[in-house]
C-alpha positions in Angstrom: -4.1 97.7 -15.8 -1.1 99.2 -17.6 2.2 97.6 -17.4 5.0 99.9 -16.9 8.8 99.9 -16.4 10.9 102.5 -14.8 13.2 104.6 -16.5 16.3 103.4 -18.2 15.8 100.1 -18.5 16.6 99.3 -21.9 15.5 96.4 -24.7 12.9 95.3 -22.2 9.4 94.3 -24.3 6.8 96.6 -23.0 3.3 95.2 -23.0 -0.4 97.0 -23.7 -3.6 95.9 -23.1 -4.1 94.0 -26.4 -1.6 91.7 -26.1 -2.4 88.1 -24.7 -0.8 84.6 -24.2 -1.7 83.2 -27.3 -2.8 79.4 -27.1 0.1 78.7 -24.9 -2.1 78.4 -22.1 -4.9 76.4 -24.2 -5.6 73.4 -22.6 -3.5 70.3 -24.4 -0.4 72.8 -23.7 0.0 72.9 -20.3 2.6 70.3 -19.9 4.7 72.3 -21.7 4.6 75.7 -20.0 4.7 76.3 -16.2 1.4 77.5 -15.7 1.8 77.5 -12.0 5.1 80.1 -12.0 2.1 82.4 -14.2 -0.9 81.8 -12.1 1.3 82.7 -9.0 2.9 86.2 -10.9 -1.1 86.7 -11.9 -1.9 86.2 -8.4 0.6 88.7 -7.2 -0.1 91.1 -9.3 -3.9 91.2 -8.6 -3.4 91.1 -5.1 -0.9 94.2 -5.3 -3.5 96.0 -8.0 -6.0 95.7 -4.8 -3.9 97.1 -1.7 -2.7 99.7 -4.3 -6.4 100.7 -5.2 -7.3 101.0 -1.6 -4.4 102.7 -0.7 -4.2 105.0 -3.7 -8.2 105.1 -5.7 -6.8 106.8 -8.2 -3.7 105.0 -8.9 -2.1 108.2 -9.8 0.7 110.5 -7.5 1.0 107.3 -5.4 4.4 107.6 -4.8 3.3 107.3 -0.5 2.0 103.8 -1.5 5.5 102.2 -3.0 6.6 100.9 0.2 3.8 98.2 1.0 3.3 95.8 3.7 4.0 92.1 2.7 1.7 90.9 5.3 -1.0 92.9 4.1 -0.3 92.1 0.5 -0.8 88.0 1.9 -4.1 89.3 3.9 -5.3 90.8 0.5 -4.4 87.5 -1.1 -6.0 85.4 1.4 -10.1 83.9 0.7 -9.9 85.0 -2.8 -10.8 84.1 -6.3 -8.9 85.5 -8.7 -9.2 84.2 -13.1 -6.6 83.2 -14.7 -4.7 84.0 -18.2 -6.2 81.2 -19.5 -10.0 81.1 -18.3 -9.9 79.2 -15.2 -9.9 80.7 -11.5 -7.4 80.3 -9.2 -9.2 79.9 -5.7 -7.1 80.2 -2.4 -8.2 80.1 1.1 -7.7 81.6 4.5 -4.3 79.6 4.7 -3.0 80.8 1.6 -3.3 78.0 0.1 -4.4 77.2 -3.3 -7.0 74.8 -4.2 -6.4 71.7 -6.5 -7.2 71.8 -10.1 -6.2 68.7 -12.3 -6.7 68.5 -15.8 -6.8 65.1 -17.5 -4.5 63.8 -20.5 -4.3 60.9 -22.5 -1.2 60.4 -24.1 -0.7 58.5 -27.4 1.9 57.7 -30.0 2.1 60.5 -32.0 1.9 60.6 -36.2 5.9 59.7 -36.6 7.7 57.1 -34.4 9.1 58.5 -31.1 6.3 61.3 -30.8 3.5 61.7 -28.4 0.5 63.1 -28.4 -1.2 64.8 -25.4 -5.9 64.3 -25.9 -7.4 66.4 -22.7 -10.0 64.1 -21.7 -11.7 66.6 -18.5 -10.3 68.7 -15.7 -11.0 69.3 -12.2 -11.9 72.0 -10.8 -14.0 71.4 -8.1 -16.2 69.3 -9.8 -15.5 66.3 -12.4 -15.5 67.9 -16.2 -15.1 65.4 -19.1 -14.5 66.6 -22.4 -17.1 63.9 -24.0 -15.7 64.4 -27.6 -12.0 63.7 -27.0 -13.5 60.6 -24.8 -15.2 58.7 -28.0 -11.8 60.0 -30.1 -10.3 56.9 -27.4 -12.7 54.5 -28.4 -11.0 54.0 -31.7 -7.5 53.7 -30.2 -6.5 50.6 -28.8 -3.3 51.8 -27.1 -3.1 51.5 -23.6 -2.0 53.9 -21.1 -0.6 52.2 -18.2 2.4 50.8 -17.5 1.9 47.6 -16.6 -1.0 44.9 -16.2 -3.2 43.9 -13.3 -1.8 41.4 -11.2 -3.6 37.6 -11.5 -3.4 34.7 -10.1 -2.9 35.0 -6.4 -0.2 37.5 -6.9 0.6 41.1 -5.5 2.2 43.9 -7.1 5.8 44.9 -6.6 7.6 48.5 -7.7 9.7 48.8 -10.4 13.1 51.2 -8.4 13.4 54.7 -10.1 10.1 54.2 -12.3 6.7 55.9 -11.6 4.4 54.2 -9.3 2.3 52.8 -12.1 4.8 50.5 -13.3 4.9 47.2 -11.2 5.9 43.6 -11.6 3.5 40.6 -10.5 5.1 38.4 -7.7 4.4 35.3 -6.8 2.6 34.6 -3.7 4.4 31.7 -1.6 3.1 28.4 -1.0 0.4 27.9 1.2 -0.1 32.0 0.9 -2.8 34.1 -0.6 -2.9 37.3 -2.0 -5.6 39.7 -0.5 -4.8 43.1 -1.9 -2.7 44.0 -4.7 -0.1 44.1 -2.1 0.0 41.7 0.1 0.1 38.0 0.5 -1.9 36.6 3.5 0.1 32.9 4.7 -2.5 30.2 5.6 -1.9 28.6 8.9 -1.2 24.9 9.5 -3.9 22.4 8.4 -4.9 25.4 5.2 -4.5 24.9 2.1 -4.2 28.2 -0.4 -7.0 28.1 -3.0 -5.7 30.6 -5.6 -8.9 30.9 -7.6 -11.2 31.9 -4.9 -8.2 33.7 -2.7 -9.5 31.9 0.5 -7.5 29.8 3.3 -9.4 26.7 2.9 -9.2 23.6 5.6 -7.3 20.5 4.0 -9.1 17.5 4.4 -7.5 14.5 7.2 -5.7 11.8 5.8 -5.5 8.8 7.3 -4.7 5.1 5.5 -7.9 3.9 3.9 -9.2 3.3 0.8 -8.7 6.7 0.2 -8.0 7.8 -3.5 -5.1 10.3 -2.3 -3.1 7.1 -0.8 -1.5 4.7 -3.5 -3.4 1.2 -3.3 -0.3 -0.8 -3.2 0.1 0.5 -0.2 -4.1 -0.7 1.1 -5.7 -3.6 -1.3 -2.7 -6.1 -1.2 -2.9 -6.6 2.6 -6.4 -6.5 2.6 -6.9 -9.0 -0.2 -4.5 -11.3 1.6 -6.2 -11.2 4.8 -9.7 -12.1 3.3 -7.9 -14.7 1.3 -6.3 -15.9 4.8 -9.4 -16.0 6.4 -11.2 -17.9 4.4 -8.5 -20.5 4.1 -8.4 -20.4 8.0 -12.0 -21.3 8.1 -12.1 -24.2 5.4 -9.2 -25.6 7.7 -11.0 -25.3 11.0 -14.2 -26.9 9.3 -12.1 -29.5 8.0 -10.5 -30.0 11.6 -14.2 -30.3 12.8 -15.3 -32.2 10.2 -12.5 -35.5 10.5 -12.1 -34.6 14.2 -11.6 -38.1 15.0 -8.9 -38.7 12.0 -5.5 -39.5 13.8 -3.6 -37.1 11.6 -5.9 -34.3 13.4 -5.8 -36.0 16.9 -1.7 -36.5 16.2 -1.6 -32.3 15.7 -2.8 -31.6 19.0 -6.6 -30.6 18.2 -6.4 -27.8 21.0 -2.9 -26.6 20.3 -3.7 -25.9 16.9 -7.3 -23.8 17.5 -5.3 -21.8 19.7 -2.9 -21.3 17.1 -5.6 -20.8 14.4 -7.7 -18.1 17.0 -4.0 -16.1 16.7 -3.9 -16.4 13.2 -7.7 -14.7 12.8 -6.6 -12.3 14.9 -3.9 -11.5 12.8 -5.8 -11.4 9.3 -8.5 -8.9 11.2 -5.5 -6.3 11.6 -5.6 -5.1 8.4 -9.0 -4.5 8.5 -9.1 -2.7 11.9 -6.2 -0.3 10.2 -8.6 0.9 7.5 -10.4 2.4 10.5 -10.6 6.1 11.2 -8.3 7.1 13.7 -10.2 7.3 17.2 -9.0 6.4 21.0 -10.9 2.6 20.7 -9.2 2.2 16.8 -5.8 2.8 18.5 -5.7 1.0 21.2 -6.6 -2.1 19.5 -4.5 -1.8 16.8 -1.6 -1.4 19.3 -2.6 -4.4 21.3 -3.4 -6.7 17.7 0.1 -5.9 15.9 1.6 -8.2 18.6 -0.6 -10.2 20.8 -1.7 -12.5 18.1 1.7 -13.7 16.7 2.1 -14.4 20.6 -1.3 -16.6 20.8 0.4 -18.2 17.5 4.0 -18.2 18.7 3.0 -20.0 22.6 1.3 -23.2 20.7 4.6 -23.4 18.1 6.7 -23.4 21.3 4.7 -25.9 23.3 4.1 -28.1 20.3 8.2 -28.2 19.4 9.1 -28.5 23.0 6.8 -31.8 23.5 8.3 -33.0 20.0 12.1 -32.4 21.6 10.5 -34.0 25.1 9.1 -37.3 23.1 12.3 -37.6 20.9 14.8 -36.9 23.6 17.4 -40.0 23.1 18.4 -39.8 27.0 14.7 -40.1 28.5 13.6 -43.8 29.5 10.9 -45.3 26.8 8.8 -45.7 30.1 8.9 -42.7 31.7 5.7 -39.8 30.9 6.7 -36.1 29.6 5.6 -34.0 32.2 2.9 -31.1 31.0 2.2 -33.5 28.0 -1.4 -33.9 27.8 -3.7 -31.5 26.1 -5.0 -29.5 29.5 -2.2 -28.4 31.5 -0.3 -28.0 27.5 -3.8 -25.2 27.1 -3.2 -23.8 30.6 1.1 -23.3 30.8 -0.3 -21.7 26.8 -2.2 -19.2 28.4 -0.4 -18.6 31.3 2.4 -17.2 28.5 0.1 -15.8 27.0 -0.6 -13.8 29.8 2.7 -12.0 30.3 2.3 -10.3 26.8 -1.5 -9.0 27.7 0.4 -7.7 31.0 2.8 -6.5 28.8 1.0 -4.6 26.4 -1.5 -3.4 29.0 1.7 -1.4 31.0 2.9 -0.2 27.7 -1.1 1.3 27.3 -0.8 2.7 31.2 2.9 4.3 30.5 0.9 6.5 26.9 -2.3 5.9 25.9 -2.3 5.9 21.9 -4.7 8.1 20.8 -5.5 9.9 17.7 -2.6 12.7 16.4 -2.9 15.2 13.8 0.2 15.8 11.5 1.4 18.4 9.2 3.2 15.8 6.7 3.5 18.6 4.3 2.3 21.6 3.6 -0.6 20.4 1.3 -1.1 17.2 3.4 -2.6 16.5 6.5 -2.3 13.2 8.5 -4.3 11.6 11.5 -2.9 8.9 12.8 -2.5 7.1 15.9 -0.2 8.0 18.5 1.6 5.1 19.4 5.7 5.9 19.4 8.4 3.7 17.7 9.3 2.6 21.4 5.9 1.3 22.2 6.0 -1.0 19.3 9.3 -2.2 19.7 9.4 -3.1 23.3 5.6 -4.9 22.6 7.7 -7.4 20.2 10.5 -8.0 22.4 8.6 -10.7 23.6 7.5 -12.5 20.7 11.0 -12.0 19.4 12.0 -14.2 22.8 9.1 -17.1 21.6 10.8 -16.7 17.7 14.4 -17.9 19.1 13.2 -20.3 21.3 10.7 -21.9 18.4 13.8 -21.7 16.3 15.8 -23.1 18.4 13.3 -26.3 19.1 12.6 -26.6 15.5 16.4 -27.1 14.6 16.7 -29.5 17.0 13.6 -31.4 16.0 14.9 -31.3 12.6 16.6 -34.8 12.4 13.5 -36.7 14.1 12.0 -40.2 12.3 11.7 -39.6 8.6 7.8 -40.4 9.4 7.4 -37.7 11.3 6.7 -35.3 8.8 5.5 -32.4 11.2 8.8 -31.9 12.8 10.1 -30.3 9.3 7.4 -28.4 9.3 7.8 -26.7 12.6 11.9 -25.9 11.5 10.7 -24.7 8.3 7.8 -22.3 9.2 10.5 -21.0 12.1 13.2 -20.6 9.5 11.0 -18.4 7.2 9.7 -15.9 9.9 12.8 -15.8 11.2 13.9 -14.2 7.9 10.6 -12.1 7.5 11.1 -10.7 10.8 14.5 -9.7 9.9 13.5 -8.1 6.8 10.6 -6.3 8.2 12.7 -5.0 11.2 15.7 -3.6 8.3 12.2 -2.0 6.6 10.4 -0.2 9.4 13.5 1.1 10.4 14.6 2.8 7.8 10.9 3.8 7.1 10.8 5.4 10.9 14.2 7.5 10.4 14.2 8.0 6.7 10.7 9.4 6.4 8.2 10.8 8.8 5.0 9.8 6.5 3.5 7.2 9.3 1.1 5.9 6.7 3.6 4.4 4.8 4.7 3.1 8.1 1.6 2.2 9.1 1.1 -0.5 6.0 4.3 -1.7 6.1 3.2 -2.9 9.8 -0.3 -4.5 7.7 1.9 -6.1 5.2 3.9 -7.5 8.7 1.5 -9.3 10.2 -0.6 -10.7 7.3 2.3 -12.3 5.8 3.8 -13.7 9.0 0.0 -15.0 9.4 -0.1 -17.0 5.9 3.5 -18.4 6.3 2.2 -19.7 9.9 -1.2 -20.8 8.1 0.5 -22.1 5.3 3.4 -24.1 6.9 1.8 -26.0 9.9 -2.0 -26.3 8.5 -1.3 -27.0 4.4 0.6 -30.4 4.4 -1.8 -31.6 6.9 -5.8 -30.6 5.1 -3.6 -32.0 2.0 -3.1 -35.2 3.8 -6.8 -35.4 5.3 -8.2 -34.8 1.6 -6.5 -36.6 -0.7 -3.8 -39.2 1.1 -6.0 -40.8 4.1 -5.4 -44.5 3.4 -1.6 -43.2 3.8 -2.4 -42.3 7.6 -2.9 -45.6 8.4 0.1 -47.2 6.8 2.0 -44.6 8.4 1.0 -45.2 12.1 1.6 -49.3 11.1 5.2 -48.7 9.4 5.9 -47.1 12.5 5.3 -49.5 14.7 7.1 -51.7 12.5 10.0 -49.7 12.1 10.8 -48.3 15.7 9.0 -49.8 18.5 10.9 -47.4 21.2 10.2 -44.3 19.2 6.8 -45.7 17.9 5.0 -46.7 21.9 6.7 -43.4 22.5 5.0 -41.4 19.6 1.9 -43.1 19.9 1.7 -42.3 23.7 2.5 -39.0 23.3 0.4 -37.9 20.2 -2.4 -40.4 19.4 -3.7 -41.5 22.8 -5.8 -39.0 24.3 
């Protein structure tokens, strides 16, 4: 087809058959000319050379044909295929629409810094064409064309504003979360823990205080070393009280007072055991009931020992006259009977909640089972032995300035002294362990710490000057019970009624 320009229209380039494009339109140049603006003129044109070759065969005297029909030019247009200027063909289809061509560049630093230069890799034009020599050209070239690096480690990508879409940064995923795409962060759910390497939602593991490694053993092998250390002493002392059963020291004690007393102490050194336990209804219930019933089996003996000691030594009673309740059977029987209203204590406190086992989210990488009892439970379970503590005290200071001879009675004020003071100590801890921190394990040993402790001072106070005496200082028994007599007949018949005549 001959291009042609009307009349008069001056310094206008006229062009002929021969002339062409050049490599303007060579692929590798295309980013720098607007082949789309050509291919559309090209399209035009073709599509008007059409309706004018069916309206006018001859293309000549077609003046009738200069007035055409836009929507029959776009009809002509329409499911075509027309070439291109520069080889390829420009297919459109019954919506006028043209069909996607793409042609592939990699882009490198040029020869001189601040240059680029564009290596067509393949196109597309309805099918994939690589160009397989400009491909091993790359292999040489270690430059990389992207923007920025894959995201690693459990994060996600985030755009870069007013850059292309390639360029990102890499976020962080937040705790306990996981990255599941290259865009989005997936939050584990209470009791999971985020495991970044595999980019799963893995189930944390229960904690509860034992021997586990994740617990500090401060907080575990000290209480239980010191109850197997208490329990052995307790049994060397009962077989020694077996063994010289008849020995008046032992007899003076108040044989069945002091197995009572001993049974509460057992009790006691089993508790830190039973803590060790996993969690369950049966675990929590009797660690509830042993955190307080045996310093009551412990305290009722202390009381009714210090309160026959104040009975015998009372000044105003007559040297004739019998303490009531001062034998060894009804002493055993008012000792359970007080013993009794802690079990019916304790068992209400059971009725009003039921401990059980808990689950709780300490933190977000740690996850505790534990036993339901509340801070109210435990404290209203100790009022009572708080009640025996003041009233032992209270008998101990006033058996305090008994006969020189009478050893025990310093004992007794002693041993109450230093359990007061523990008590008072352990109180000022667990309370600021219950409101300054919500980790009940930490709670939980400072209550196994508790009651071992109070055990040995107990074990240690009442029992240890006495298996010293039995041992080692026998012949002094004897010489004691006769410098008595000797001494203080009133308070000797009275002594001697009371604690060696059974």
């Amino acid at each position: 087809m001959n291009c042609t320009f009307k009349n008069g229209i001056k310094n206008v380039q006229r062009c002929n058959s021969s002339q062409t494009f050049g490599t303007s339109l060579l692929p590798g140049y295309s980013f720098y000319v607007s082949d789309k603006v050509i291919d559309a003129v090209h399209v035009f044109a073709r599509g008007l050379h059409q309706v004018l070759k069916a309206t006018c065969p001859t293309l000549s005297n077609c003046e009738q044909t200069t007035k055409i029909s836009g929507s029959l030019l776009l009809d002509t247009i329409r499911n075509s295929s027309i070439p291109s200027v520069d080889g390829r063909r420009v297919d459109i289809d019954s919506e006028g629409e043209v069909k996607g061509g793409y042609t592939f560049h990699y882009v490198i630093p040029g020869n001189k810094i601040g240059t680029w230069q564009n290596i067509n890799i393949g196109s597309w034009l309805g099918r994939l064409k690589m160009n397989s020599s400009s491909i091993s050209v790359l292999k040489s070239i270690s430059v990389k064309a992207q923007c920025s690096e894959p995201c690693k480690d459990n994060k996600i990508k985030q755009r870069i504003p007013e850059k292309p879409v390639c360029c990102w940064t890499c976020v962080e995923c937040p705790a306990g979360s996981i990255a599941i795409n290259e865009t989005t962060c997936y939050a584990c759910g209470q009791g999971y823990l985020a495991n970044e390497q595999t980019r799963k939602c893995i189930k944390i593991q229960k904690l509860f205080y034992s021997l586990d490694k994740r617990i500090s053993k401060l907080l575990v092998i000290p209480p239980l070393v010191l109850s197997v250390l208490g329990i052995v002493c307790l049994l060397s002392t009962l077989c020694i009280f077996i063994k010289f059963n008849a020995n008046p020291l032992v007899k003076a004690s108040g044989r069945e007072l002091c197995f009572l007393l001993l049974t509460g102490l057992l009790l006691s050194f089993l508790f830190p055991v039973v803590c060790i336990c996993r969690p369950s209804r049966f675990k929590c219930r009797t660690q509830f009931i042993l955190d307080s019933l045996p310093l009551t089996i412990s305290l009722v003996p202390i009381a009714m020992k210090t309160n026959r000691v104040v009975r015998i030594f009372d000044p105003r009673r007559r040297i004739t006259d019998q303490p009531s309740f001062a034998r060894p059977l009804p002493q055993i029987i008012l000792s359970i009977l007080l013993i009794s209203i802690q079990i019916v204590l304790l068992l209400a406190l059971v009725i009003m909640q039921f401990p059980k086992e808990k689950i709780v989210y300490f933190l977000s990488t740690e996850v505790h089972l534990v036993c339901s009892t509340t801070q109210t439970q435990i404290l209203f379970a100790h009022v009572y032995n708080l009640i025996l503590i003041i009233i032992c005290t209270y008998y101990g200071f006033r058996v305090r300035n008994t006969p020189s001879k009478f050893n025990e009675a310093k004992c007794i004020a002693f041993a109450m002294y230093a359990l007061c003071v523990m008590i008072v100590a352990f109180f000022v801890v667990f309370v600021v362990a219950a409101t300054g921190s919500s980790n009940e394990i930490l709670q939980q040993a400072i209550q196994s710490y508790r009651v071992v402790l109070l055990a040995h001072v107990i074990l240690f106070c009442f029992f240890a000057p006495k298996v010293y005496m039995v041992l080692f200082q026998r012949e002094r028994i004897k010489t004691h019970q006769i410098s008595i007599n000797e001494e203080t007949a009133a308070v000797c018949n009275s002594q001697t009624h009371q604690v060696l005549v059974r």
